[in-house]
N, C-alpha and C positions, 0 to 999 in steps of 0.2 A: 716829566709831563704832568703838568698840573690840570688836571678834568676836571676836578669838584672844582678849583675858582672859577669854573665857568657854567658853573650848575644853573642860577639864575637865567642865561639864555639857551641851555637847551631844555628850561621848561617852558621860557616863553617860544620857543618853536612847536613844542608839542600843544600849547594851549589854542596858537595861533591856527592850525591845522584844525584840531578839534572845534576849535570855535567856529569857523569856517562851516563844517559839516552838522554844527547843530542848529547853526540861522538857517541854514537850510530845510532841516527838520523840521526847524520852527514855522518853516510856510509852508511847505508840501507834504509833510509827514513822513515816515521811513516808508520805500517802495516795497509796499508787501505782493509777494507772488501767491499764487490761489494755495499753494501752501499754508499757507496763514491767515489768508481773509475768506477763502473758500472763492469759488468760481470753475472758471475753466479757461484754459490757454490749448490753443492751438496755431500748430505751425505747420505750413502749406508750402512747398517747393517748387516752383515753378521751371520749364524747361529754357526757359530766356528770363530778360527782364520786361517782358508784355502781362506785369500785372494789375489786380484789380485795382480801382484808385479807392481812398477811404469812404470817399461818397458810396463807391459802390459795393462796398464790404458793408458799411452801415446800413445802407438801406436792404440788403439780404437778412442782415443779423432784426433790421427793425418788424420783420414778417413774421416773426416768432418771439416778438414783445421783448426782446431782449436791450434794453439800457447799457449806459456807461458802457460802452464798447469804446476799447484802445487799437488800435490800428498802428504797427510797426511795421520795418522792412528790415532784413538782414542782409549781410554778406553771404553765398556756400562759398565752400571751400576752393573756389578757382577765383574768389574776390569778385564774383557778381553777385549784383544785388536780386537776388531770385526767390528770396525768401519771406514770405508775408508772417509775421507772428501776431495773433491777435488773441486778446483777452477780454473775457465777458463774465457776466451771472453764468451759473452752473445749466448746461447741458447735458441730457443725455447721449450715448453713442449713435440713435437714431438718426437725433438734431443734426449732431455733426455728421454723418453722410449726407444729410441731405441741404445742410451747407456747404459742404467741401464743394457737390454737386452743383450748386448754383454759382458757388465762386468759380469752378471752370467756365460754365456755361457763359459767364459775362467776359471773358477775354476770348471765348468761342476754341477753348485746348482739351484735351484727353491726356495730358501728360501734366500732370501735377500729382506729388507724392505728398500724404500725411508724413514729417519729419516726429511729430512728437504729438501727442492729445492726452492731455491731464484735467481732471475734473474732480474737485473737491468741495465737497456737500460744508455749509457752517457749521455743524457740530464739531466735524472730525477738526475742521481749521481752526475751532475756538481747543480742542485739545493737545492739539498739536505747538498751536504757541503757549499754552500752559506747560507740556513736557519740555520744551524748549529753554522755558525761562526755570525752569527746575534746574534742568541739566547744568546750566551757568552756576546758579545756588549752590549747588551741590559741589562742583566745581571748587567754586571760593571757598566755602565752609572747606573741604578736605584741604584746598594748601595752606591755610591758617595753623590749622589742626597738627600737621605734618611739618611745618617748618617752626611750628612752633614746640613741638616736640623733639625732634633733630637737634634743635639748635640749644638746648635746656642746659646745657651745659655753661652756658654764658651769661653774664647778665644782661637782663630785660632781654629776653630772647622773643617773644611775641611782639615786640616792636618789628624783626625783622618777617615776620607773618603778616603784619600788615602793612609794612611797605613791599613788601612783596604781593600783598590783594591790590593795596594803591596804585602799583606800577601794572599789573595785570586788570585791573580797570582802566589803565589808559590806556594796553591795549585793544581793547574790547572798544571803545571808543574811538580808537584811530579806524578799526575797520568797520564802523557802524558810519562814522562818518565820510569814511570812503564809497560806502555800499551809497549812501545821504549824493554824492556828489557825481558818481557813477551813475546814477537813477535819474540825477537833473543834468546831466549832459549826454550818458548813451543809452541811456532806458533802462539799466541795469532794475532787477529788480532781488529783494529778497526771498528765499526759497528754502529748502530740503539743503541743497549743494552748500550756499550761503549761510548754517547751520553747521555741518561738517566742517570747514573753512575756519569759522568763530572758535568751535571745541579745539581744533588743532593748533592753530593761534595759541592759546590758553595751555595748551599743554605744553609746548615747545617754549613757550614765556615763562613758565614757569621751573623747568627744566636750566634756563637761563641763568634765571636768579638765584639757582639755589648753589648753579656754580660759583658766580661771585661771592653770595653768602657765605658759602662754606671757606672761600680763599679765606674772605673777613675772620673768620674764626679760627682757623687755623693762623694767624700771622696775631689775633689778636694774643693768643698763649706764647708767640715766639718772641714778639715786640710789648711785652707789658708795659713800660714805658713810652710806647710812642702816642704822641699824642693822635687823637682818636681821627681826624681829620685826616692827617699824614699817612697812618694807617692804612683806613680805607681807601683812600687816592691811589697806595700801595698795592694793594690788591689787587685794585680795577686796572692799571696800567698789566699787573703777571697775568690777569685772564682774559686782557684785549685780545690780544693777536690769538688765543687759540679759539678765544667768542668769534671774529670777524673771519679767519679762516676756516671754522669747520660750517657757521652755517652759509659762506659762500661756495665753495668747496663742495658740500653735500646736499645742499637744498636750491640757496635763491639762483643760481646758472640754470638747474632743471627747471625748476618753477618758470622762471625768464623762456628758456627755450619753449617752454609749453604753451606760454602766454603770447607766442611771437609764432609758431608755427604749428599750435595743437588744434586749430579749428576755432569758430565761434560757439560751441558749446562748450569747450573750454576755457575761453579765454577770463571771462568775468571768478571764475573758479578761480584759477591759475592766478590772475592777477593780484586779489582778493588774500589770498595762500601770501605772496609772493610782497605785500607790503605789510599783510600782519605780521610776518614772521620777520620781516626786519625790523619792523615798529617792537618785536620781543626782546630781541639783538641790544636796541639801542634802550629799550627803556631800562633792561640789567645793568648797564652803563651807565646810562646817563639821567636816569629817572630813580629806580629802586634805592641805588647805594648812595646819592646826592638826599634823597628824604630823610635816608637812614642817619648822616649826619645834622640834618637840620633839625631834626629829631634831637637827635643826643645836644647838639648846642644851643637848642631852644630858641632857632634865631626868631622866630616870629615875636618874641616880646620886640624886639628891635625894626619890624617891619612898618610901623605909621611911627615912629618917634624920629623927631625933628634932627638932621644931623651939627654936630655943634658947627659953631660959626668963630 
């Protein structure tokens, strides 16, 4: 099974996806949740689907000077649409009783429940995306650090530290630009949950890599001889089938069932989990050990030279 001759297109797969989710970026911006921009969200239940329309949530929200109001509708869990989520500038618990109140009051019910109300002042959301983009730093820095330690035994072993950050930077961007695409078609937004999801990704991708790495090293002491390519292509073929069966096997069928029956405050979670963590799978495969070779053969002097004629 030859994988690396076909390394070329599954990097243009993964570029094709990513590029996707950052034109996106490029005109809407990443969908930040009051997590991170600071504000307040609130989600309001209703006992049918008799709710208020956005006219009439804005002009409630416009009585208390409040701006940029987003106005959604969700799923509950019986698949009616009963669910108002709406996002604004930062409230107190006051405000929001005495909107929740006037949002009954305009479909004329007593039966409407608070599901969720979070409210996040700008300081705390401008520290919050500062610990955030740490955590990732910090992150990268340790599996540099660590795989390039581990692997010292070889040579140029920090080569494999950083195709192991490169491949784990694509992951990090498969779900950023999932999070980019999820935002522009089901409102998905970034948050706290979307934060946990990312680090997890990252750990379990890395986890990945260091299994095929390690194959690579060990076969690299048993095959000294073998050309470097054939080697590696060796390796990735012995750690396919135990890569592809344990993380389907122990994660992505949970993750899948969670994302298909766990609720809508699951689902964006679950989802989220459930292609970074194969987007980890596949870049071990087909991203990490494919650089590692182009690396070692230096194809890139050969990538703009004219081929003979």
């Amino acid at each position: 099974m030859n994988i690396l001759g076909k390394r070329y297109l599954f990097f243009a797969i993964s570029i094709v996806f990513i590029l996707v989710g950052m034109v996106i970026l490029a005109f809407d911006g990443l969908p930040l949740a009051v997590d991170f921009k600071g504000g307040s969200l609130l989600e309001v239940q209703f006992s049918d689907t008799n709710l208020p329309s956005s006219e009439q949530v804005k002009d409630i929200y416009d009585q208390y000077q409040f701006n940029e109001v987003t106005v959604q509708t969700a799923l509950d869990q019986n698949n009616i649409r009963s669910i108002l989520v709406i996002r604004s500038p930062f409230m107190d618990e006051q405000q929001k009783i005495d909107i929740v109140n006037a949002l009954k009051a305009s479909v004329n019910t007593e039966s409407a429940v608070v599901n969720r109300f979070e409210s996040v002042g700008p300081v705390i959301a401008q520290q919050v995306t500062q610990r955030a983009g740490l955590a990732v730093a910090f992150a990268a820095l340790a599996v540099v650090l660590y795989i390039t330690y581990a692997f010292k035994g070889i040579p140029h072993a920090f080569r494999y530290g950083i195709c192991g950050i490169l491949a784990m930077f694509h992951d990090v961007l498969i779900v950023i630009s999932l999070a980019a695409i999820g935002g522009k078609l089901f409102g998905w937004q970034v948050d706290s949950m979307f934060l946990t999801a990312l680090l997890t990704v990252i750990g379990f991708s890395v986890q990945d890599k260091i299994v095929v790495f390690d194959r690579i090293r060990e076969n690299s002491i048993i095959f000294r001889k073998l050309e470097f390519e054939k080697l590696v292509n060796h390796s990735i073929v012995q750690t396919l089938q135990r890569s592809i069966n344990t993380q389907l096997m122990t994660v992505e069928f949970m993750l899948l069932a969670l994302a298909l029956f766990g609720g809508v405050t699951l689902r964006e979670f679950a989802i989220i989990l459930l292609v970074g963590l194969f987007s980890g799978t596949y870049s071990s495969i087909f991203v990490a050990a494919p650089i590692l070779v182009v690396w070692e053969k230096r194809e890139w002097k050969t990538w703009f030279k004219k081929s003979a004629t």
